[in-house]
C-alpha positions in Angstrom: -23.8 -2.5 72.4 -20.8 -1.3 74.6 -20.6 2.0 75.8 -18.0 3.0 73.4 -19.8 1.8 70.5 -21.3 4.6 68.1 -24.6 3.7 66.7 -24.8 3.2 62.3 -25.7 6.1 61.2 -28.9 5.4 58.9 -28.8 4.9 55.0 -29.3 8.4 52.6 -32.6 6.9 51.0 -32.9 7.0 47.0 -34.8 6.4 44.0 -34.1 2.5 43.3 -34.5 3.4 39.0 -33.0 6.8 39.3 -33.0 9.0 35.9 -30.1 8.9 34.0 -28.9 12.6 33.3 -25.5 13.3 31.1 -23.0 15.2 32.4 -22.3 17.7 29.4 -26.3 18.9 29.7 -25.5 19.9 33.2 -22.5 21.8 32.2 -24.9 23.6 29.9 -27.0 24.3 32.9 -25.1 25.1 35.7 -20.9 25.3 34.5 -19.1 28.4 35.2 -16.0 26.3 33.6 -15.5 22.4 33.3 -12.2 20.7 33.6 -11.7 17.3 31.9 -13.6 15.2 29.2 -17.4 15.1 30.0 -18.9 14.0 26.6 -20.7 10.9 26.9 -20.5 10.8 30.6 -23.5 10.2 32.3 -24.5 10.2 36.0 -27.2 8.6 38.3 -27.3 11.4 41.5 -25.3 13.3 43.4 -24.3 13.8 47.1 -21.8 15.7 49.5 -20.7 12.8 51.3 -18.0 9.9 50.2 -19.3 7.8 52.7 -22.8 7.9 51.3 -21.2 8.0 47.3 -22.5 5.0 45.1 -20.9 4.4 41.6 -22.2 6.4 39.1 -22.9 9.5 41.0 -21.6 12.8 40.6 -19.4 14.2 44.1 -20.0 17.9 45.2 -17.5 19.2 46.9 -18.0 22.3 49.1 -15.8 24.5 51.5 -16.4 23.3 55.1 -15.4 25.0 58.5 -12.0 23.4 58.7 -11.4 21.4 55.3 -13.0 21.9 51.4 -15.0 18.9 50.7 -12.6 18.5 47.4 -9.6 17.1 49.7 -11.8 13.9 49.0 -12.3 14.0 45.7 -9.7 10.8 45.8 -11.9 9.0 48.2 -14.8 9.5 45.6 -13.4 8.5 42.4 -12.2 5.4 44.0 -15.8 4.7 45.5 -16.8 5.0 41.3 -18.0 8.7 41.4 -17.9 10.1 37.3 -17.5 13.7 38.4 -16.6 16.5 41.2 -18.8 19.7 41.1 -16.9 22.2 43.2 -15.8 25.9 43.3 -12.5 26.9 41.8 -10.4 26.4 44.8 -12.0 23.1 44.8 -11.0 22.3 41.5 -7.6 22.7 41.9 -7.1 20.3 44.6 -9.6 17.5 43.2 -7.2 17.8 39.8 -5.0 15.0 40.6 -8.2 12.5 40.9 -8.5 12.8 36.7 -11.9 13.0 37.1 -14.5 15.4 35.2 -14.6 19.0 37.2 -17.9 20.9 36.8 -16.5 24.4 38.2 -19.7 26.4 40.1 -19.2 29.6 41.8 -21.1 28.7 45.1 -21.6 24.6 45.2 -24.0 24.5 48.4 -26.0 27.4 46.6 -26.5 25.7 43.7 -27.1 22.5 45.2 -31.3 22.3 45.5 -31.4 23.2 41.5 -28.2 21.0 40.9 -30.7 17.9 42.7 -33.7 19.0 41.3 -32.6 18.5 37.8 -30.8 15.0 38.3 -34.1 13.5 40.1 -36.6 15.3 38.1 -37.7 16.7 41.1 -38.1 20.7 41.0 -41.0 22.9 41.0 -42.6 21.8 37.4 -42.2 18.4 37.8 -44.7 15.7 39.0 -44.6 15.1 42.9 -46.9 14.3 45.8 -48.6 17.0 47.9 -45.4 18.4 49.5 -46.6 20.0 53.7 -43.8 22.2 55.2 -44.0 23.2 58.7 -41.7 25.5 60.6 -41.3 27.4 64.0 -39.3 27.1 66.9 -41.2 24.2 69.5 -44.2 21.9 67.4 -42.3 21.8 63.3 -41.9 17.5 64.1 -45.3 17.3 65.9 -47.2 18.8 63.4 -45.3 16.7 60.5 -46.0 13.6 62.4 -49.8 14.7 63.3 -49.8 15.1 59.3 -48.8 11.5 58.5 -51.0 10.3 61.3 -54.2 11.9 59.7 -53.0 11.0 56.0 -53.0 7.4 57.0 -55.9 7.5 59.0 -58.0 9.2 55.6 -56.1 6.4 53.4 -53.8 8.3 51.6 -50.1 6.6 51.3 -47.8 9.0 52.8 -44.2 10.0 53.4 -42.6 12.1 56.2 -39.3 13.9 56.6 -39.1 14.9 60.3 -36.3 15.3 62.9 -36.8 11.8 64.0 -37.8 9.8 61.4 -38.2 9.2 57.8 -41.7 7.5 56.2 -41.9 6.0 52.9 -45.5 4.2 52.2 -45.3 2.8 55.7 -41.1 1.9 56.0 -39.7 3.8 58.6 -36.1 4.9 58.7 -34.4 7.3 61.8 -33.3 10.7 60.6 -29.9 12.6 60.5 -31.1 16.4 60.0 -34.2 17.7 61.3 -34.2 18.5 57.1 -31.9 17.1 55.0 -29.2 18.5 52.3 -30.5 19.0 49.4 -29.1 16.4 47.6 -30.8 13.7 49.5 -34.0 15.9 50.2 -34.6 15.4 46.5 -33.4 12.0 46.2 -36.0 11.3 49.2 -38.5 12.8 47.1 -38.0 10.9 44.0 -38.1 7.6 46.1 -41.4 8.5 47.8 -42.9 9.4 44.0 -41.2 6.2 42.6 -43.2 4.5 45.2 -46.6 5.7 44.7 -46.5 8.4 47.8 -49.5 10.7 47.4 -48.4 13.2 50.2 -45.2 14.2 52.1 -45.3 16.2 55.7 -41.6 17.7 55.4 -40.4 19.6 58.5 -38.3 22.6 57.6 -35.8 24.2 60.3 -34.8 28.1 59.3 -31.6 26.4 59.1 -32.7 24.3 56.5 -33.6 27.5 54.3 -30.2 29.6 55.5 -28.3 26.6 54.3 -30.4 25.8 50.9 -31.5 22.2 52.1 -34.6 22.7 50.4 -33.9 25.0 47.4 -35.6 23.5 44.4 -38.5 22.5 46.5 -42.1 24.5 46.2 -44.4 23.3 48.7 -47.7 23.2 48.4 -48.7 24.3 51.7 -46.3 25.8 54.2 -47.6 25.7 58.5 -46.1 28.2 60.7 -46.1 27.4 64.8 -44.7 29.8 66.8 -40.9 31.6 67.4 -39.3 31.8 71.0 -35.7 31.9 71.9 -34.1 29.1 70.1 -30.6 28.8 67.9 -29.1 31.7 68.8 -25.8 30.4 68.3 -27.0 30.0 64.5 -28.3 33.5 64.6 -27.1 36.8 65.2 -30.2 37.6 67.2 -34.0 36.7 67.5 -34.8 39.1 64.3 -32.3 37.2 62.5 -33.4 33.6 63.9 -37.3 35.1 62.4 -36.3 36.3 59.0 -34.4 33.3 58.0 -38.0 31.4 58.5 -40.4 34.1 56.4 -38.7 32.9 52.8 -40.5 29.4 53.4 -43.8 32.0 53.0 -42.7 33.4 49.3 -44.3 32.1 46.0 -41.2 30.5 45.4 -41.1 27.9 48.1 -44.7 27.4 49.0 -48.5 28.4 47.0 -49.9 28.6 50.5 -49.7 29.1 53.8 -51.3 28.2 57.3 -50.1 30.6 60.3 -50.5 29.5 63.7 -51.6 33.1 65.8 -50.5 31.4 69.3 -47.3 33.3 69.8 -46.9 36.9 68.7 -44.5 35.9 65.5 -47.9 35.0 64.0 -48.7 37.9 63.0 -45.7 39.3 61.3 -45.9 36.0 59.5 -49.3 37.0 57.9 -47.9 40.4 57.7 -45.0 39.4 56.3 -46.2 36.4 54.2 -46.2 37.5 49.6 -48.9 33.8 49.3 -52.5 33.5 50.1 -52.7 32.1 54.0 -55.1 31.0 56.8 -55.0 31.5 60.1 -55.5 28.9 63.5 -55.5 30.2 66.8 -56.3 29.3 70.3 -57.6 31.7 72.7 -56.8 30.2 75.9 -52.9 29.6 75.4 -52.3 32.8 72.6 -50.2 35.7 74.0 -52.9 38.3 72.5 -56.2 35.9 72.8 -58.1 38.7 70.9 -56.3 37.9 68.0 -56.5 34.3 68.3 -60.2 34.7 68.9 -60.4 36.2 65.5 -58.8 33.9 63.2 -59.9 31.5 60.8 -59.9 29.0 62.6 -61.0 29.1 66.8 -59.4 26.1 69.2 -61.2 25.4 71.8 -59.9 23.0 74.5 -62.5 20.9 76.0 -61.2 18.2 78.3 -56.9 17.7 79.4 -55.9 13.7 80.6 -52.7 12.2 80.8 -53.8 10.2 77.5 -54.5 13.1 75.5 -55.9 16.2 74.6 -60.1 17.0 73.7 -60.4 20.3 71.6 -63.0 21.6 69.4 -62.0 23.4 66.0 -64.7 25.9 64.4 -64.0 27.7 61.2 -65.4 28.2 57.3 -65.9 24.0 56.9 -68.0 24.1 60.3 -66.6 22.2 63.9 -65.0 19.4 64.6 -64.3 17.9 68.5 -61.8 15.3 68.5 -58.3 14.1 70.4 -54.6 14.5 70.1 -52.9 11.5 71.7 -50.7 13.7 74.1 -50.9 16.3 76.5 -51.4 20.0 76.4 -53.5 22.7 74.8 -50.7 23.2 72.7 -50.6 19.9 71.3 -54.2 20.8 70.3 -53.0 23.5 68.6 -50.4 21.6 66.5 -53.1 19.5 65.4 -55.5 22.0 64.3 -52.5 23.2 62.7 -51.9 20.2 60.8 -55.9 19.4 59.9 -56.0 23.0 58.4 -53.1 22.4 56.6 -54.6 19.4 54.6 -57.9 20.8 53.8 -55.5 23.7 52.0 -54.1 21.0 50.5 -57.2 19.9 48.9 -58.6 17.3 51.0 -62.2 17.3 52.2 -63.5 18.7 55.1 -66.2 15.7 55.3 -63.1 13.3 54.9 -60.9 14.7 57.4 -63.8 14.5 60.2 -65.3 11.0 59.1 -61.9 9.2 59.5 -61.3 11.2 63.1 -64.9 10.1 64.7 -65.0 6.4 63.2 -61.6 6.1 64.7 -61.8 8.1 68.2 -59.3 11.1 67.3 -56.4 11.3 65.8 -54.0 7.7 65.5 -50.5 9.0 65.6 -47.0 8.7 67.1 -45.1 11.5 68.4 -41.7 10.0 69.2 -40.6 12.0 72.2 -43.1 14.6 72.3 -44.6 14.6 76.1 -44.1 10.7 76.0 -45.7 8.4 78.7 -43.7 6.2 80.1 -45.3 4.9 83.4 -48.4 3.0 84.2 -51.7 3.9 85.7 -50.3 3.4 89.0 -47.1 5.3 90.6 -45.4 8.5 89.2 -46.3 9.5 86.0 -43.5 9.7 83.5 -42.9 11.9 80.5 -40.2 11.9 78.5 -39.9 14.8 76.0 -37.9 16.2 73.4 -38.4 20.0 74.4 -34.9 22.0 74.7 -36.3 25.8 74.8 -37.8 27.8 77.9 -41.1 28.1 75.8 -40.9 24.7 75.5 -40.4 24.1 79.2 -43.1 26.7 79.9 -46.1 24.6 78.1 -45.3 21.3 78.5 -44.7 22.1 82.4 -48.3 23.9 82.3 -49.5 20.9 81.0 -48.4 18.1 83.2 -49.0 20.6 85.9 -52.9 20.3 84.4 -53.3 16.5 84.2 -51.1 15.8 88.2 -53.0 15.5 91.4 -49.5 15.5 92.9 -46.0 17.1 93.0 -44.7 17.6 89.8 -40.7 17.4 89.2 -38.4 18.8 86.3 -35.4 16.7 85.5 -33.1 18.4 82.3 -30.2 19.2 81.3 -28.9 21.4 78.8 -26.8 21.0 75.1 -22.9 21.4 75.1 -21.6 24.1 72.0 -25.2 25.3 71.3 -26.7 28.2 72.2 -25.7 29.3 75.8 -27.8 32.4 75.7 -31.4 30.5 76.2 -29.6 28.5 80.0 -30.6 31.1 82.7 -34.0 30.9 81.2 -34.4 27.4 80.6 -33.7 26.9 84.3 -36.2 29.9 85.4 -38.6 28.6 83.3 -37.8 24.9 84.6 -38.2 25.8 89.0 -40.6 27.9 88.3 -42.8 25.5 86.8 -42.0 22.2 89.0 -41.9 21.6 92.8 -39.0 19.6 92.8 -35.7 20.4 90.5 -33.5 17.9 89.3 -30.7 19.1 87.2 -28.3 16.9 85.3 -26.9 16.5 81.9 -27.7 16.4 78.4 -25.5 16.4 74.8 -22.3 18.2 77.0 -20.6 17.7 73.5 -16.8 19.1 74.0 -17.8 21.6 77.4 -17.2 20.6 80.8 -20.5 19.4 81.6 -19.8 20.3 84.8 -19.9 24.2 84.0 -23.4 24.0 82.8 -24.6 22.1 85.4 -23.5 25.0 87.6 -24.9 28.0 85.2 -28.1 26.1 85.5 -28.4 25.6 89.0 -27.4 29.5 89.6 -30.4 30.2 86.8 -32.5 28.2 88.6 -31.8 29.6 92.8 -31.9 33.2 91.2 -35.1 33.0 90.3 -36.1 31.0 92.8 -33.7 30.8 96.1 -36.6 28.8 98.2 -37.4 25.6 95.7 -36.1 22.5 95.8 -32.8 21.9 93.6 -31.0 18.7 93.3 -27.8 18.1 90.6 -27.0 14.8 89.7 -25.0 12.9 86.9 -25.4 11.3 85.0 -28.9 11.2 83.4 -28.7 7.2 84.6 -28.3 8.7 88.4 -30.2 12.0 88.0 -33.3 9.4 87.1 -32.6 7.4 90.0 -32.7 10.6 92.3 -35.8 11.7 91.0 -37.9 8.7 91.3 -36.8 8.9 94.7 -38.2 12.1 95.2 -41.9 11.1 93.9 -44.6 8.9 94.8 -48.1 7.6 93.4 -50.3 10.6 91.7 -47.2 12.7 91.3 -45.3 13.6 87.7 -41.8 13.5 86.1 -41.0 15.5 83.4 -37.7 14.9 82.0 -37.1 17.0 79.1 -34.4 17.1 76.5 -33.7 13.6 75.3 -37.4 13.0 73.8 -37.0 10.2 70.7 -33.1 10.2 70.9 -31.2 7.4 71.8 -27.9 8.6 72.3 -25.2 11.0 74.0 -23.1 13.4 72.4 -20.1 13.0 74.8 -16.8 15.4 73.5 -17.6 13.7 69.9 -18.8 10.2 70.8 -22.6 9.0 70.6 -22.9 7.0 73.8 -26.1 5.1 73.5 -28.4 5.6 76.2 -32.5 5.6 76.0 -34.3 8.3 78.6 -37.7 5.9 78.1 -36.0 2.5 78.9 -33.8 4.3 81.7 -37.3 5.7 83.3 -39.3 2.6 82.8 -36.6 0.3 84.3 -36.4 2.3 87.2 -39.9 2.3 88.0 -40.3 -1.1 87.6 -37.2 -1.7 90.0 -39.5 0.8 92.4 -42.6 -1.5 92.2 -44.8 0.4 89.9 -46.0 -1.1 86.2 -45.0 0.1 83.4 -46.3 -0.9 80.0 -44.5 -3.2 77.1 -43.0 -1.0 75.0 -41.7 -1.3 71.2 -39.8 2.0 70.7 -38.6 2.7 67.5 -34.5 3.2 67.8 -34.2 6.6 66.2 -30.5 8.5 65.7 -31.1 11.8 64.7 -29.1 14.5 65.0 -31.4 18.1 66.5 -30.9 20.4 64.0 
């Protein structure tokens, strides 16, 4: 693939015998006004996006930032769409196309009940055991910690995460951390149509601000933790927090499981109008008196490179098992996940069986504190984490599990939220012994300029350590194996799972893992085969 190539983006997934649904019954529904002839009309699903339209479906058109959605209304009646569901100033300018207009006063709004009703997928209908899990840092480790265990207990499960999508065991790459409504419920209709008994569904606050999953009540919703994140979303951190606490309302989830780690915890429980349960572990918890007195108590027993030991006690009794990767935090997000299911309604005595016949818990974690490197040489980890909380307990961790020198190579995201920089790159020196600062998604800023406000974060709070900028990632990587020898550590966070660059609008492919493990190997030191998936989502 050349440089200038932009990867496929992957396919919106849907029901292969979708319900049929007729167009005048959704006027009855949802209309504010209808333009056109819509009796005996009928439609097969619905989606925002020509590019994704098949015929049959119904086109929703909604106001963007720069452009209404309805200026390609003519793009989908020529793709076979049967109707355009828009806004008044939508309608007028998706007139011309002839095509049946469904007039709605807010079309995003109304989208999740709009979805719900084609697919047959809302609130009273039959679906699989629907997990949400949100926070700032640990929402796509817990989801994939979820479909980990649900496998390893023999349940056929489905996942919606920020890197991947799982349908009875096919994996497809993501675009949203959560998707738009329309194809949230068209996801879910596929996974029912093919026998999937539960679905770990990771749910970002923008997902709720923006109604991606309106029409969705989840079984059991998982809080993590908040820390400074999305800012340039969110007005402020109060803001960023109270678009998360609807996911905890009897309209969008029976239950909840609330993580007490981070302070946020306990508004959540405060805050929270459905039953929940509480998980907490002393030794990493900002108040370890109230994670000492929670329903469930994580105790960590043993940190390698490899994984993570810890020992869960609550109501069902204790349980000592592994989490493939590093950090107590990790250990966290999996007692997280475990409690999660038994709220679901699996057994305790199930849960634990599978775990000690198979040695701890089987799962992948694309991009979460990834090992790249051998047992001999530097240690390599290649992580997804883009927040100074992040930063702070992966660092803690590979500073746990390194006889050596441990070094930081990051960059930070173009036209996101500028605010967090200073303390990313606090967080970042304080943390390492040797500082390598380089790029990341610069998008359309001069990647240049935050290069420079991250160095200055970084001497500020620090004017003794060790900085070194480089660029791009493929010579930052270079420099920093250079810098490290056999029992020390890399930590290169930001580009986790991803397999691209966002460079001023272009995705320039380029892997972190196979950058890092062909440089060691051109160093001397083995590094394992690897058979990466090639995910292409975008961070949401």
């Amino acid at each position: 693939m050349s440089i200038e190539q932009q990867p496929s983006l992957p396919p919106v997934l849907r029901p292969a015998n979708p319900p049929r649904r007729q167009l005048s019954e959704l006027a009855s529904r949802f209309a504010r006004a209808v333009r056109g002839d819509i009796e005996g009309v009928s439609l097969s699903g619905i989606t925002l996006a020509t590019a994704d339209l098949r015929p049959g479906e119904a086109f929703v058109a909604i106001q963007g930032v720069n452009r209404h959605g309805a200026d390609f209304a003519g793009t989908a009646a020529e793709k076979g769409a049967v109707a355009v569901i828009t806004d008044e100033p939508g309608a007028l300018i998706a007139e011309p196309t002839g095509l049946p207009i469904i007039v709605v006063d807010d079309p995003r709004g109304v989208l999740g009940d709009l979805s719900a009703w084609v697919y047959g997928t809302g609130a009273d209908d039959p679906l699989p055991l629907l997990l949400a899990t949100t926070g700032t840092n640990g929402k796509t480790s817990v989801s994939h910690l979820l479909a980990g265990i649900l496998d390893q207990i023999g349940v056929v499960s489905g996942l919606s995460s920020t890197a991947e999508r799982h349908i009875a065991g096919e994996v497809i790459v993501s675009r949203l951390t959560t998707p738009e409504a329309s194809e949230m419920h068209a996801l879910l209709a596929l996974m029912r149509e093919r026998e999937v008994e539960a679905v770990a569904v990771e749910v970002s606050a923008q997902a709720l601000s923006r109604h991606r999953v309106d029409g969705i009540r989840f079984d059991v919703a998982g809080f993590t933790n908040l820390s400074h994140d999305h800012l340039d979303d969110y007005a402020d951190m109060e803001e960023y927090f109270e678009a998360k606490l609807p996911l905890f309302r009897p309209d969008r989830a029976k239950r909840g499981v609330i993580c007490l780690d981070s302070p946020s915890g306990a508004i959540v429980v405060d805050r929270a109008e459905v039953p929940v349960v509480t998980v907490g572990t002393p030794s990493i918890a900002a108040d370890p008196e109230s994670a000492s007195a929670a329903d469930w108590v994580v105790v960590i027993d043993d940190e390698r490179a490899a994984g993570t030991t810890f020992t869960m006690t609550g109501p069902e009794g204790s349980l000592t098992t592994t989490v493939p990767v590093i950090g107590p935090h990790m250990a966290a997000n999996a007692a997280l996940a475990i409690v999660m299911l038994l709220e679901g309604g699996y057994e305790w005595t199930r849960i634990v069986d599978a775990l000690t016949r198979d040695g701890g818990i089987r799962a992948y974690l694309p991009g979460r504190t990834q090992l790249v490197s051998g047992e001999r040489g530097p240690a390599v980890f290649v992580d997804f984490g883009h927040s100074p909380d992040a930063f702070e307990k992966t660092l803690a961790a590979v500073r746990r599990v390194t006889p050596g020198k441990v070094l930081m190579l990051f960059g930070a995201d173009g036209d996101r939220d500028a605010s967090k920089r200073f303390d990313m790159a606090r967080t970042a020196v304080e943390g390492s012994d040797i500082l390598v600062v380089t790029d990341h998604h610069p998008r359309f800023e001069d990647p240049a300029s935050i290069r420079a406000t991250l160095v200055e974060g970084a001497r500020k709070a620090r004017p003794d350590a060790e900085i070194h900028e480089a660029s791009p990632p493929e010579n930052a990587i270079v420099t920093a194996v250079g810098l490290v020898g056999d029992g020390d550590a890399i930590l290169w966070a930001g580009p986790g799972h991803q397999d691209y660059r966002d460079i001023r609008g272009m995705r320039t492919p380029y892997s972190a893992r196979e950058l890092a493990a062909a440089l060691l190997r051109a160093a001397g030191w083995p590094v394992p085969d690897s058979q990466w998936p090639v995910p292409y989502p975008d961070e949401d």
